[in-house]
N, C-alpha and C positions, 0 to 999 in steps of 0.2 A: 531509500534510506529513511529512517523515524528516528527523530531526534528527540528522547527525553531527557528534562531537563530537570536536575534531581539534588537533591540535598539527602549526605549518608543519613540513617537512621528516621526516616522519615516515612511519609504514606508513599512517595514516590519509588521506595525501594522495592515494593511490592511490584513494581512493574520493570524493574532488569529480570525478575522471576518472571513473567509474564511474557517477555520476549524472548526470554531463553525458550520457554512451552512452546512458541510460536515458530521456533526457529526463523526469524527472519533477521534482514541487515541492521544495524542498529547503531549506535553513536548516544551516547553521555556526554551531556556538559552539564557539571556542577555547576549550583548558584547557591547562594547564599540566600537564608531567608529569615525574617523574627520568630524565634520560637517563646510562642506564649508562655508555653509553663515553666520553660527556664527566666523567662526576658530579658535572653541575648539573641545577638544578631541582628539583620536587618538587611531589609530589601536590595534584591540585586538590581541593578537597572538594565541587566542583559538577558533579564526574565521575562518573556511576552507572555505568561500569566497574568489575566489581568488584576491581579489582587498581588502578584507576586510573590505565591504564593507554591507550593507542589503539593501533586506532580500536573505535569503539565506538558505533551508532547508534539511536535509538528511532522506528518508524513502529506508528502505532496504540496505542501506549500499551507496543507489544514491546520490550523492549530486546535487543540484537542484540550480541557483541562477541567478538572474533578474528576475522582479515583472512578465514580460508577461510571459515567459517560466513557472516557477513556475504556474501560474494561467492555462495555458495549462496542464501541466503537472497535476496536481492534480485533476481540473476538470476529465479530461480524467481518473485517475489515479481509482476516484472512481463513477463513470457513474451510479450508483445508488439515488445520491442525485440529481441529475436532474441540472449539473447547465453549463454542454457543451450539445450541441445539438449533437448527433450520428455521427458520418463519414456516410457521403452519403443519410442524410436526410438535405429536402430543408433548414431547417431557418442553415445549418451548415456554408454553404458560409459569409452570414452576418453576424453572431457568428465569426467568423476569421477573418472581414473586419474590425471590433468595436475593437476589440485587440491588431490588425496591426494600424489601426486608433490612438488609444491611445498612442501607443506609439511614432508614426511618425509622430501624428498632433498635440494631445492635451496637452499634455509636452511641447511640443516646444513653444505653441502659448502664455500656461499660464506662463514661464518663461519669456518669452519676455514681455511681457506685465508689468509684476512686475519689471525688471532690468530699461527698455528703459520708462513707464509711458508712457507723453505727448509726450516725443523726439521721440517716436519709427518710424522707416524708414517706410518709402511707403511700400515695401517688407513685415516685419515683419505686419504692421498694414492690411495687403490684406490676410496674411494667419491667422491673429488671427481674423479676419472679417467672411471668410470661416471656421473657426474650429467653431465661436459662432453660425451661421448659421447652420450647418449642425448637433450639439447637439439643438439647439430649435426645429428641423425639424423633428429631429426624437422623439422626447420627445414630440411636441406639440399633440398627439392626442393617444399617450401609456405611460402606466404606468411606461417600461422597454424597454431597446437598442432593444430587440428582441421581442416588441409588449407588452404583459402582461406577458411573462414568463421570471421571473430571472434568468441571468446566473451568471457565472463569467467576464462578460463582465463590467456589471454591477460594482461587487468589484471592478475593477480597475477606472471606471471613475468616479463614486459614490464616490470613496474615497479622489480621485484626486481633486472633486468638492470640497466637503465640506474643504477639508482641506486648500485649496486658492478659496473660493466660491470670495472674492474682485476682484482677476482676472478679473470679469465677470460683465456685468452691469445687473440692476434688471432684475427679468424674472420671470413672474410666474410659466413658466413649468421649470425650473432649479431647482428655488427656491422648489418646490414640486417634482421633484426627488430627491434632495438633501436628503429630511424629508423622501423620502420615504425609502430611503437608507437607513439613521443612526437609523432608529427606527425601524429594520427590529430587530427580536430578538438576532439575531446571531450578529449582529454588535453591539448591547446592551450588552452583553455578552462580545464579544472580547474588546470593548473600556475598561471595567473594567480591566480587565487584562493588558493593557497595559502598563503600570508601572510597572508591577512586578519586582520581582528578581530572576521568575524561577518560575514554575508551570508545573504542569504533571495534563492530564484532559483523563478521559477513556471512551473513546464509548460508 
């Protein structure tokens, strides 16, 4: 059983989507956590995040937390649902690029963009120039980061889109990964569940 510990509306929600893909056994316990950009809430104490923060998961007694690790870790965890490419086969290198990627480009470029608008620096506006670029590029002629086949790469920027798609200006290959993402069944599934107050779902 893999216990994620999640708050609705949050980066943790991206992973009941993720276990749905995975089809395995699985258990939600809500916590409470500060959301900065409201600055409400606050820390649960039945959170073993050590920041206390989400998401943040425990399978086997492991505890597991930040959105890329987890998304490594799991994919890897159960290599039967197809959604990490193998250690030592080709599409594996660009499968780790897109997940290094997200976190070190695409985060950065979509917070900037939303705090700074119009005012944003040369700086900021040159690297959210290249992060829009280089998601149209690889989108403009596949269905998925890794050609036609979904990984977890996927979850993490799919999620990221939809949830600040304003970030971004129009695009039809954004706008069409975006749909392709959220209407994928597993993320139909997990969206439902994200409100809960707790739910246990069995392979």
């Amino acid at each position: 059983m893999i216990t994620l510990y999640h708050a609705p509306k949050s980066r943790s929600s991206r992973f009941i989507w993720m276990l749905e893909e995975l089809g395995v056994s699985y258990e939600i316990k809500p916590v409470s956590i500060f959301r900065y950009a409201q600055g409400v809430g606050a820390p649960d104490p039945a959170n073993p995040h050590p920041d206390k923060q989400v998401p943040a998961i425990l399978h086997d007694g492991v505890l597991v937390s930040e959105s890329v690790a987890i998304a490594l870790y799991l994919a890897d965890a159960f290599p039967e649902a197809g959604l990490a490419p193998a250690p030592g086969t080709p599409d594996r290198a660009a499968y780790l690029t897109w997940m290094a990627w997200y976190a070190a480009c695409l985060e950065p470029a979509m917070f900037d963009k939303m705090e700074d608008g119009l005012a944003a620096s040369v700086r900021k506006r040159r690297n959210y120039d290249h992060v829009l670029r280089r998601l149209e590029t690889g989108l403009a002629e596949h269905h998925y980061l890794l050609g036609d086949k979904f990984s977890a790469a996927d979850i993490l920027v799919g999620s990221a889109l939809n949830w600040v798609r304003q970030a971004f200006p129009a695009s039809a290959p954004l706008d069409a990964y975006g749909l392709r993402c959220r209407t994928r069944p597993a993320a139909l599934a997990g969206s439902l569940k994200d409100e809960c107050d707790g739910v246990q779902k069995a392979a």
